[in-house]
NUVOVEX-69100 format. One record per residue: x, y, z of N, C-alpha, C, O in turn. Coordinates in steps of 0.2 Angstrom, whole numbers, plus 5000, padded with zeros to 4 digits. Layout:
N
NODE  npx  npy  npz capx capy capz  cpx  cpy  cpz  opx  opy  opz
NODE    X    Y    Z    X    Y    Z    X    Y    Z    X    Y    Z
...
***
This chain:
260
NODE  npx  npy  npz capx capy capz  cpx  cpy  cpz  opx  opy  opz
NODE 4324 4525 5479 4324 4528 5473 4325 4523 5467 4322 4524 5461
NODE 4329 4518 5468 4330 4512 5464 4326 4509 5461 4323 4511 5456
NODE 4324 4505 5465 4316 4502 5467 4310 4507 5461 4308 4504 5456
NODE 4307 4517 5465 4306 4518 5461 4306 4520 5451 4302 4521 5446
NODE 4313 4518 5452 4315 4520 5446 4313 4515 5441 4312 4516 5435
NODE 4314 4508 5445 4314 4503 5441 4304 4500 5440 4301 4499 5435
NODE 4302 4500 5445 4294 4503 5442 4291 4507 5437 4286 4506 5432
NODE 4295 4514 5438 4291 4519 5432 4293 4515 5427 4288 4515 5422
NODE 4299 4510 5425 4302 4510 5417 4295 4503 5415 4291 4503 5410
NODE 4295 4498 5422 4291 4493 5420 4285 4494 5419 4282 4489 5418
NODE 4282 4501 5420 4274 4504 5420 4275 4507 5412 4269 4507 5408
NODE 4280 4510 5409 4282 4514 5404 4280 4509 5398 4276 4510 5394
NODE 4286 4503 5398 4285 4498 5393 4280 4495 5393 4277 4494 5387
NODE 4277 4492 5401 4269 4494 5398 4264 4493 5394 4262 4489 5390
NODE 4264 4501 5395 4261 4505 5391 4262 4505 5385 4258 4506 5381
NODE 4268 4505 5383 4269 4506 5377 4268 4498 5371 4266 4497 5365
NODE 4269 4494 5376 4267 4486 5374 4260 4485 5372 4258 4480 5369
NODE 4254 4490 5374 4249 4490 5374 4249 4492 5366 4244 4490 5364
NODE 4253 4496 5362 4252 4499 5357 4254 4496 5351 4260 4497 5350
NODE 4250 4494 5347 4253 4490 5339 4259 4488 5336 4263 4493 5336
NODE 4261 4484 5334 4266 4488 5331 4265 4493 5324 4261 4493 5320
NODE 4271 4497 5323 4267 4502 5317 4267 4498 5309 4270 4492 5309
NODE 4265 4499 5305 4264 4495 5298 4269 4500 5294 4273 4505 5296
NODE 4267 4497 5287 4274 4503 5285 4270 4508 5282 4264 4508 5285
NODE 4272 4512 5277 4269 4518 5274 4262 4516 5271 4261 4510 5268
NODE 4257 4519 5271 4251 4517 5266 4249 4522 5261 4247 4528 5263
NODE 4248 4520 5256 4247 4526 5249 4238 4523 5249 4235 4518 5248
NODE 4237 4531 5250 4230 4532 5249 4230 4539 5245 4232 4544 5246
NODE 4225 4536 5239 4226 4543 5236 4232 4548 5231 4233 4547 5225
NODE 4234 4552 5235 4240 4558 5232 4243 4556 5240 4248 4559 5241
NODE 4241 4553 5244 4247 4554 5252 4249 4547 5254 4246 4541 5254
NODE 4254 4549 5255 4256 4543 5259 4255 4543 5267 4259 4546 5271
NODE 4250 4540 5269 4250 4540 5276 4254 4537 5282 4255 4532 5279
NODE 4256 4536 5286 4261 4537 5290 4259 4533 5298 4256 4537 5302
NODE 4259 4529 5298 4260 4525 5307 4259 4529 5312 4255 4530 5316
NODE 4267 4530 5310 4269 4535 5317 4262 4541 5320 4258 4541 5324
NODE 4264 4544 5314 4260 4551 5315 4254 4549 5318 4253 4552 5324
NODE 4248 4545 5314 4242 4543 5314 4241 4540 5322 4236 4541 5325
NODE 4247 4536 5325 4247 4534 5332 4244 4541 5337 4239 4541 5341
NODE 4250 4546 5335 4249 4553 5339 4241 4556 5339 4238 4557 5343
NODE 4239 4557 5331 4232 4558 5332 4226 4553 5334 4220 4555 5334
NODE 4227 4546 5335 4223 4542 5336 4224 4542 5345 4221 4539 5349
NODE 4228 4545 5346 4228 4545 5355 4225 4551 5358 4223 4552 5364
NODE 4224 4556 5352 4223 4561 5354 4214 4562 5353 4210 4564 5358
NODE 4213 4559 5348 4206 4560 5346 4201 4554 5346 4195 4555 5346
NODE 4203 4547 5347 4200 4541 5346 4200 4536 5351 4195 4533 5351
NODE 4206 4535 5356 4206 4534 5361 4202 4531 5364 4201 4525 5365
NODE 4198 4537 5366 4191 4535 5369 4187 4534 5369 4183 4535 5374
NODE 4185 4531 5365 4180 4527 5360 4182 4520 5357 4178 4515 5355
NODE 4187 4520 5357 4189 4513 5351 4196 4511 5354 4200 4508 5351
NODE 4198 4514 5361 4200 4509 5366 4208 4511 5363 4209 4512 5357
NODE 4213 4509 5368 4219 4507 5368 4221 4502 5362 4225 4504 5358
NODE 4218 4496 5362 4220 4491 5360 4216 4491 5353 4216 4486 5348
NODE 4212 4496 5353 4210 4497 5345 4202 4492 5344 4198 4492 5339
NODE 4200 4490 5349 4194 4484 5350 4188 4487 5352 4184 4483 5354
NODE 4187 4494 5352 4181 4497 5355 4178 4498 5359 4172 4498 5360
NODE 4186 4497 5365 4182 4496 5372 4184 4503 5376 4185 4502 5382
NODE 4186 4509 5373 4187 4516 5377 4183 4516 5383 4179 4513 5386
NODE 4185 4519 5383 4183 4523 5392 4174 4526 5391 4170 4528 5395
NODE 4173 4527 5385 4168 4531 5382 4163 4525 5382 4157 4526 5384
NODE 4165 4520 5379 4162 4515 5375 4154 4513 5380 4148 4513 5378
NODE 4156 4512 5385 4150 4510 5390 4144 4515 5389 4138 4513 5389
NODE 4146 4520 5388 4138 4526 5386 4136 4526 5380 4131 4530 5379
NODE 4138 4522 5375 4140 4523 5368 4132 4517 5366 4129 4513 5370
NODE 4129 4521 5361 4124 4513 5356 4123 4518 5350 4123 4524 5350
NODE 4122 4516 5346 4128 4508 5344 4135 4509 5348 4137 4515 5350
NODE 4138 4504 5347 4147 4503 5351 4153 4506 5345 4153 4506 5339
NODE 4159 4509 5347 4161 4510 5343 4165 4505 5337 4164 4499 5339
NODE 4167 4505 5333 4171 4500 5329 4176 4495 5332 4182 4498 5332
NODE 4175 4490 5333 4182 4485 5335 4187 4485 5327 4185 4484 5321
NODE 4192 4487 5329 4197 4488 5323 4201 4480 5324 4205 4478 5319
NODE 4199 4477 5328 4203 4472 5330 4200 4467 5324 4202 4465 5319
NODE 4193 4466 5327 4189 4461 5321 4190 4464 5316 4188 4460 5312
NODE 4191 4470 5313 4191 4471 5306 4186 4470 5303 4187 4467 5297
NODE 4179 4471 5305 4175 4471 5303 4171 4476 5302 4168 4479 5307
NODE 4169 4478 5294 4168 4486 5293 4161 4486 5289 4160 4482 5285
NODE 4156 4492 5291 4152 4492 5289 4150 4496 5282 4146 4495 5278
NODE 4155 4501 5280 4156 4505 5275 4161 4501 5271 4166 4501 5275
NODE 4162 4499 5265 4165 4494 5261 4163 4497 5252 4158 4496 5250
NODE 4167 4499 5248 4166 4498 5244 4169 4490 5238 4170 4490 5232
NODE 4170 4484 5243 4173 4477 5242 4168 4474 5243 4163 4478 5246
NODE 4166 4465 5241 4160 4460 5242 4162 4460 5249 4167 4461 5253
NODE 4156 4457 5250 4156 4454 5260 4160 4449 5260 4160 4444 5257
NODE 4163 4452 5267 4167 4446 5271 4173 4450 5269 4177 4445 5271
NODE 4177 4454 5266 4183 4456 5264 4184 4463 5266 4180 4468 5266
NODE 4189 4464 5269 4191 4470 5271 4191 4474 5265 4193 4473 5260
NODE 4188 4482 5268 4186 4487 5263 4194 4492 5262 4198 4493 5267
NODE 4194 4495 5256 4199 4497 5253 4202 4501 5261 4199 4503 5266
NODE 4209 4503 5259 4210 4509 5265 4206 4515 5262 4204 4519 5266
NODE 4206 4515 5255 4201 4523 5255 4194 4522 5257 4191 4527 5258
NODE 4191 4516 5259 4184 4516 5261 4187 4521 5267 4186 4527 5267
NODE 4192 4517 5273 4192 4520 5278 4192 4529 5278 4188 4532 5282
NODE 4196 4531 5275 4199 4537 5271 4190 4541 5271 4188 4546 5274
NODE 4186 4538 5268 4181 4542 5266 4177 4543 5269 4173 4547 5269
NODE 4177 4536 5276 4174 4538 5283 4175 4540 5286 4170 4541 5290
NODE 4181 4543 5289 4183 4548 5294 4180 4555 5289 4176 4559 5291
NODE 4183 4555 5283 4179 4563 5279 4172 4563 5282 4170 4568 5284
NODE 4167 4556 5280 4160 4557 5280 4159 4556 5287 4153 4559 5287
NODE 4160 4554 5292 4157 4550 5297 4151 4544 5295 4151 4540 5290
NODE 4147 4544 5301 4144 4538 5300 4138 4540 5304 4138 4540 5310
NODE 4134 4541 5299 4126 4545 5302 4123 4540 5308 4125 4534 5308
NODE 4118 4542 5312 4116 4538 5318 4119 4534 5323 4118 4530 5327
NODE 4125 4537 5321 4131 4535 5328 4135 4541 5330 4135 4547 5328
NODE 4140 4540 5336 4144 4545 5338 4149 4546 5334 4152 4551 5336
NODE 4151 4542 5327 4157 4542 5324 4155 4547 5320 4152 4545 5315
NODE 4158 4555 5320 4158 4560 5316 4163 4561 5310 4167 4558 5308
NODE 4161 4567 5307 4166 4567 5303 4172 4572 5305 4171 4577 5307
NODE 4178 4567 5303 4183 4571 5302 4187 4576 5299 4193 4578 5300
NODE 4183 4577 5295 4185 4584 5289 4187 4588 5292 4190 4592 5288
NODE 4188 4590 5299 4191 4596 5299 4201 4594 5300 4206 4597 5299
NODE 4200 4590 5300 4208 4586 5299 4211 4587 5290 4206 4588 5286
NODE 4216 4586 5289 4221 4588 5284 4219 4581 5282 4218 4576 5286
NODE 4218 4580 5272 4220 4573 5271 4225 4570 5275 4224 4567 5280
NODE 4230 4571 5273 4235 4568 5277 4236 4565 5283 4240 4560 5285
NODE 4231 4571 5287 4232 4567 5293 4226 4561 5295 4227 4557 5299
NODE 4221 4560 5289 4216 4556 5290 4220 4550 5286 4220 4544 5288
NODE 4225 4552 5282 4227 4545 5279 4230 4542 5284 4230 4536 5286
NODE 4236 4549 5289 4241 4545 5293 4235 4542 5298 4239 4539 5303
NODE 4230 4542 5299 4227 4540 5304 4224 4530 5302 4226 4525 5305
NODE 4221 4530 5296 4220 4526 5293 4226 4521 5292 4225 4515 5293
NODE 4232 4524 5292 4236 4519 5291 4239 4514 5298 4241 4508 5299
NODE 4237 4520 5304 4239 4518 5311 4232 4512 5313 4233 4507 5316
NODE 4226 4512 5311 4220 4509 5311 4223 4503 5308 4222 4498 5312
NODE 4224 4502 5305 4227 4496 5301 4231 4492 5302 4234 4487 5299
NODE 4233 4493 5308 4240 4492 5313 4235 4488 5318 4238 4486 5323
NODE 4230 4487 5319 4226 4483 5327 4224 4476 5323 4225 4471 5326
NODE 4223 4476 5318 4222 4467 5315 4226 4467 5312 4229 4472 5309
NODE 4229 4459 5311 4233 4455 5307 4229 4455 5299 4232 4455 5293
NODE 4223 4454 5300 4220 4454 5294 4224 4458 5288 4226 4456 5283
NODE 4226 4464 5289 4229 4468 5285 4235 4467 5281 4236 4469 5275
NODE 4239 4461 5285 4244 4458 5283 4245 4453 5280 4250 4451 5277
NODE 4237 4448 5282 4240 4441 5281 4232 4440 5272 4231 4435 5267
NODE 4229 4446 5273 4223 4444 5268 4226 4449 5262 4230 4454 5263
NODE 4224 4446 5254 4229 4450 5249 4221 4456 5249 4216 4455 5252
NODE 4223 4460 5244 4218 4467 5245 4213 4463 5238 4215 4459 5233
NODE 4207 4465 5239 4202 4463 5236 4200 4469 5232 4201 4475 5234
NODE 4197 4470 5225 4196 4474 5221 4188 4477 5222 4183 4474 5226
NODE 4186 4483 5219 4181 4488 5223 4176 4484 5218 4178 4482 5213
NODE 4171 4484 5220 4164 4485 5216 4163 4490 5210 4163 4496 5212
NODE 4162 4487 5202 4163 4492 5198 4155 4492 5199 4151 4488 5197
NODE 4153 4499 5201 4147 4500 5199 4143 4505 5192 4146 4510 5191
NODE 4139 4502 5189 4139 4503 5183 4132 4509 5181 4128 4510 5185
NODE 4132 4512 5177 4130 4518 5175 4122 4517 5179 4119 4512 5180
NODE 4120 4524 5180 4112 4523 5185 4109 4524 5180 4111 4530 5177
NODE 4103 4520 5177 4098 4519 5174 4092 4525 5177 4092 4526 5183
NODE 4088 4529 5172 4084 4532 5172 4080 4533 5175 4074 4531 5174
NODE 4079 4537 5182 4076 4538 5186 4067 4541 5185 4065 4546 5186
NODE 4063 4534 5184 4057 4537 5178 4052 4535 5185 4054 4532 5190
NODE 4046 4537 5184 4040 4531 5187 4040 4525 5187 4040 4522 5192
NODE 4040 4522 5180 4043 4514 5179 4047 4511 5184 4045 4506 5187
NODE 4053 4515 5183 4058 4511 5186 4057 4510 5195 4058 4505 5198
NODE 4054 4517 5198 4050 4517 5206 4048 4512 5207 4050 4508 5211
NODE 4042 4512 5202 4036 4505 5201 4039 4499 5202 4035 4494 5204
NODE 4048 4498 5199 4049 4490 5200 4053 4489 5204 4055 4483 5205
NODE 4056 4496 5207 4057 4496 5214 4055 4495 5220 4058 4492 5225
NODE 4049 4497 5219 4043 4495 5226 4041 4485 5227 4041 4482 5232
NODE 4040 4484 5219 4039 4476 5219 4046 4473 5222 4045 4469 5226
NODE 4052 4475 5220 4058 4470 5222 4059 4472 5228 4063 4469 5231
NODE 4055 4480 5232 4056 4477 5241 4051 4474 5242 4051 4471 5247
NODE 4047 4474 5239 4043 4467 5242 4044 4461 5242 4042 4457 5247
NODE 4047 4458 5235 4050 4452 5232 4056 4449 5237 4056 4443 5240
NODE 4061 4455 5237 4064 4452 5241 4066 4453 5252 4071 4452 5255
NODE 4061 4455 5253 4056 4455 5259 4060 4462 5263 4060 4462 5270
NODE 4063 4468 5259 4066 4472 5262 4065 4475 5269 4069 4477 5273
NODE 4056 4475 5269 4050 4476 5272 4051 4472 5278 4048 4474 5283
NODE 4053 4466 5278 4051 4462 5286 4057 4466 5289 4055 4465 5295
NODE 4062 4470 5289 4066 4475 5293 4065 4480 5293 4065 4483 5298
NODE 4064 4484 5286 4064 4491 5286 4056 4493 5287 4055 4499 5289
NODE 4051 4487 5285 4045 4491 5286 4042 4491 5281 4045 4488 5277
NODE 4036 4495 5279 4032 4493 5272 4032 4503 5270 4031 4505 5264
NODE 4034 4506 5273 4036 4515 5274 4043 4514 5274 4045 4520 5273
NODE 4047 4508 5275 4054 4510 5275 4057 4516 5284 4062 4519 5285
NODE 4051 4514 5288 4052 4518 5295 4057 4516 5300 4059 4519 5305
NODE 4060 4508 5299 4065 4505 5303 4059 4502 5307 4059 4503 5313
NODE 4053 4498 5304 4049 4496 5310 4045 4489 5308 4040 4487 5311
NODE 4049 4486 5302 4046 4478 5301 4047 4475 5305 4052 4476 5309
NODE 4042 4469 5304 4039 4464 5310 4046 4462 5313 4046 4462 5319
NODE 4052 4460 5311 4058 4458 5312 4062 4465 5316 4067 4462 5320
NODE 4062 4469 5316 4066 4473 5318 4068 4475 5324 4072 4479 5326
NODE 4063 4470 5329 4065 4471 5337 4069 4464 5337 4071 4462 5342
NODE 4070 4461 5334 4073 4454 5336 4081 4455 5333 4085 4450 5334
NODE 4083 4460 5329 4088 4462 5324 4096 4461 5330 4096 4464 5336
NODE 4101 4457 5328 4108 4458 5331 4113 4459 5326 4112 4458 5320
NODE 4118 4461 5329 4123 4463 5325 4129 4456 5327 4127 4452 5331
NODE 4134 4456 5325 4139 4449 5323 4141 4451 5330 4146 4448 5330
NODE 4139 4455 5338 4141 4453 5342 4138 4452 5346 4140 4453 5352
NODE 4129 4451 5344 4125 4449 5349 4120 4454 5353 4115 4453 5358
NODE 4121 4462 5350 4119 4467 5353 4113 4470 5348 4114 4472 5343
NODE 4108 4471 5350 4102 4474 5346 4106 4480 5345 4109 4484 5348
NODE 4102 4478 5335 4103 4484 5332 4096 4484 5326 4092 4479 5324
NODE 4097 4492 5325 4091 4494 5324 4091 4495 5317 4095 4499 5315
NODE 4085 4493 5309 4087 4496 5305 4086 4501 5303 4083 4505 5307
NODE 4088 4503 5295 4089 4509 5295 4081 4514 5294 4075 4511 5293
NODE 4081 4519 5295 4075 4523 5295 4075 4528 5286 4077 4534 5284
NODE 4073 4523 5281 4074 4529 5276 4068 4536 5276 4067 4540 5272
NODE 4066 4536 5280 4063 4542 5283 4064 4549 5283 4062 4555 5281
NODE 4070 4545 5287 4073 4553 5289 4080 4554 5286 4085 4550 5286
NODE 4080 4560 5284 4085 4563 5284 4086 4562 5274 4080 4561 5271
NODE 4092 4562 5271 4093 4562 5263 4099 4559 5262 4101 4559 5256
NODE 4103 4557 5269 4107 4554 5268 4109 4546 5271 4106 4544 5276
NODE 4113 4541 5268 4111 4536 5271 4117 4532 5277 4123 4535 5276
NODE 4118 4529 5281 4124 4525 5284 4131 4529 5281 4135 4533 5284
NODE 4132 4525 5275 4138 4523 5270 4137 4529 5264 4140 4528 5259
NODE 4135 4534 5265 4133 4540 5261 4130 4544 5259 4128 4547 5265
NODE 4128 4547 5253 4124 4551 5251 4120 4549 5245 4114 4549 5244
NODE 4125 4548 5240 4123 4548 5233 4118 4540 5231 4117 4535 5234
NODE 4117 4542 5226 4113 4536 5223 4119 4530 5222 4117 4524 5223
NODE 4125 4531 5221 4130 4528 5221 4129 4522 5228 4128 4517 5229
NODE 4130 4526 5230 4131 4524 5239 4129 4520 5242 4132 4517 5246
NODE 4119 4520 5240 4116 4516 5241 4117 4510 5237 4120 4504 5239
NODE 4116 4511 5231 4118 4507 5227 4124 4501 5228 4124 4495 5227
NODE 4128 4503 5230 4135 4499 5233 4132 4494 5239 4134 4488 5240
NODE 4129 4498 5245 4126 4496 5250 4122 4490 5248 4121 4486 5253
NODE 4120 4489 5244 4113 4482 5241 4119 4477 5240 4119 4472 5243
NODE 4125 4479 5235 4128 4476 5233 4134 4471 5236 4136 4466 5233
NODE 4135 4475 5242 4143 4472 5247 4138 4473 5254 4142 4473 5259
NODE 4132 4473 5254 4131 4470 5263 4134 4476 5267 4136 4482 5265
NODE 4132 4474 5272 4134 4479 5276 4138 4473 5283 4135 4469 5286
NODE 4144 4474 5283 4146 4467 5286 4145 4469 5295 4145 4474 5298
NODE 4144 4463 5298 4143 4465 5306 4138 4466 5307 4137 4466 5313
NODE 4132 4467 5304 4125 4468 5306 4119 4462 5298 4121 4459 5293
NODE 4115 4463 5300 4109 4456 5296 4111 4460 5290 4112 4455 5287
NODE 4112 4465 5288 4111 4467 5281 4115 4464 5274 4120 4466 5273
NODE 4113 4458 5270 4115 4457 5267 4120 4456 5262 4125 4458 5265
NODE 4122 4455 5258 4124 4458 5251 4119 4454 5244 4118 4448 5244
NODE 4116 4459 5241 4111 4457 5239 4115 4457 5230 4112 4459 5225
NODE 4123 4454 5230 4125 4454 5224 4122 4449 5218 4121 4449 5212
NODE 4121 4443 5225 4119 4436 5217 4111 4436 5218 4108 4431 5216
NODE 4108 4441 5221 4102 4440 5221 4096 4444 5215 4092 4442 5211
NODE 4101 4451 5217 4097 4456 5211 4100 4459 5205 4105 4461 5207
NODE 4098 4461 5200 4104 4463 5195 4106 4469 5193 4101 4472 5191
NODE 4111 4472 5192 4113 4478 5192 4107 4482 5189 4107 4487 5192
NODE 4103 4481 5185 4096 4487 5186 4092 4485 5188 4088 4490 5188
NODE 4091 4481 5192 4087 4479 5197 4088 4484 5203 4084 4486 5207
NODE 4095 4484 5205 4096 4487 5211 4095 4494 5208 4091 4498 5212
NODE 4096 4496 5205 4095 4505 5203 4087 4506 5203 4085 4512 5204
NODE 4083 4501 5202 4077 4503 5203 4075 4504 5210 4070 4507 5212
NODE 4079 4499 5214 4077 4498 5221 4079 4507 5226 4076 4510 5230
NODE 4085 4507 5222 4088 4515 5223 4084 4520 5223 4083 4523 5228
NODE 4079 4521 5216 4076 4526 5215 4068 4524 5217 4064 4527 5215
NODE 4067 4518 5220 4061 4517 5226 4063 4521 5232 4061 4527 5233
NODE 4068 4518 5237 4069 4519 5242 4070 4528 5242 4071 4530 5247
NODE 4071 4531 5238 4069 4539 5238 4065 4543 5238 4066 4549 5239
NODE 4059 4539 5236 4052 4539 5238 4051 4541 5245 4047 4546 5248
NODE 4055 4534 5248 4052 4536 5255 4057 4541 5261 4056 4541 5267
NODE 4060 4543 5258 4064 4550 5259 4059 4557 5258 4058 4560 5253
NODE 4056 4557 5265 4053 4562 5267 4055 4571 5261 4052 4575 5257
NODE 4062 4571 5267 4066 4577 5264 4069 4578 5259 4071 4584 5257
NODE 4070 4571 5252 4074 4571 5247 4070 4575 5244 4064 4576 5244
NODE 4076 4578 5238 4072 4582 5232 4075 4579 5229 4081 4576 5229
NODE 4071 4578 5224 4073 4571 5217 4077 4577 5212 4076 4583 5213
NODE 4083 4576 5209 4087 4582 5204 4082 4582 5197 4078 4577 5195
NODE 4083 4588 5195 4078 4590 5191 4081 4587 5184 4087 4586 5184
NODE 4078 4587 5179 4079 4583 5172 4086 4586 5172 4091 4582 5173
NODE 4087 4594 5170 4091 4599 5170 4096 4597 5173 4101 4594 5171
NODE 4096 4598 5181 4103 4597 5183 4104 4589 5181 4111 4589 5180
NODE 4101 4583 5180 4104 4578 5179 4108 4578 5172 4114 4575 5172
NODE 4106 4582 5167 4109 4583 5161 4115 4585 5161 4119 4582 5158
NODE 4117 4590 5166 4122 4595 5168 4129 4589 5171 4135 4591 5172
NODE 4128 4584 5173 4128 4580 5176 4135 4576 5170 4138 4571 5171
***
């Protein structure tokens, strides 16, 4: 009974040694998010996909494509920060709310703010990154210019200009020349995006969203950051191109844009 007693305790610590240690509070928003807590609901709901140790090797993971997020690399594909810097804890925050379209990772909205912050905050507990890099400020993105014909028209030129097309396609269908050779930073074909379908994008919805996406890359995958390439109306014209090739979008009418 000794013997076994003295197993259970050395299988116990363990387990428990497999688990982060906790960070302190993190203020996100109106909440302060909480470790502990976040530990509970990330054992509960996350586990299985992004692993014990936070590296995205769950028990789920092997059925998975795309793979889930390694929280270890801290490398994140929704960012509203320049590439290569960890995105704010609200990016994290707004991804569990949105999920992350063309993959298994949904949205968490049916969860309590709070409980998405406490969860964020416990996520931030798997890399060192969190602690040893100082926080980086967001991208100010600046008033969206006039959504006209014109501006379409120099949209369409600057994906050609700057070769949007050897990935996305000359349709924007996820099917340029370059598209079957695409990896992401760990070596695994990835596919890009298909602005075809659907009205919403990876990292959002709004014109904003895209807009940010040209700007901060999309880190872990080819997609660049196209900040010292193109210039802030440049990228708004590229926005109000690529909703062209959005089958399903409905352009907002003068009216509601006014209302706005």
């Amino acid at each position: 009974m000794r013997m076994h007693s003295k197993i259970s305790l050395l299988i116990t610590a363990a387990c428990f040694a497999a688990w982060p240690a906790l960070a302190q509070d993190l203020r996100i928003d109106n909440f302060i998010g909480k470790a502990e807590n976040g530990k509970v609901l990330y054992q509960r709901y996350c586990v299985g996909c992004h692993g014990v140790h936070g590296d995205g090797n769950g028990e789920n993971a092997q059925w998975m494509d795309p793979k889930p997020r390694d929280f270890v690399a801290a490398t994140f594909k929704c960012r509203s920060t320049t590439t290569g810097n960890l995105p704010l804890s609200e990016d994290l925050f707004h991804t569990l709310e949105r999920g992350i379209v063309n993959s298994y990772m949904p949205s968490w909205n049916p969860l309590t703010k709070q409980q998405r912050a406490d969860l964020v905050a416990y996520v931030e507990t798997f890399s060192p990154r969190w602690k040893e890099e100082p926080p980086v400020a967001a991208l100010v993105i600046p008033a969206e210019t006039p959504d006209t014909p014109e501006s379409r028209q120099r949209g369409k030129a600057l994906f050609q200009k700057v070769e949007c097309w050897k990935c996305h396609g000359q349709l924007g269908r996820g099917d340029g020349p370059s598209a079957s050779t695409l990896t992401d930073s760990k070596d695994r074909p990835i596919v890009p995006y298909d602005f075809s379908v659907g009205t919403r994008f990876k990292c959002g919805v709004t014109n904003q969203d895209v807009y940010r996406i040209f700007m901060t890359g999309v880190d872990g995958t080819p997609m660049p950051s196209f900040a010292d390439v193109i210039k802030p109306d440049e990228a708004w014209d590229l926005v109000h191109y690529l909703r062209t090739l959005q089958t399903n979008y409905k352009r907002p009418s003068a009216t509601t844009v006014a209302k706005k």
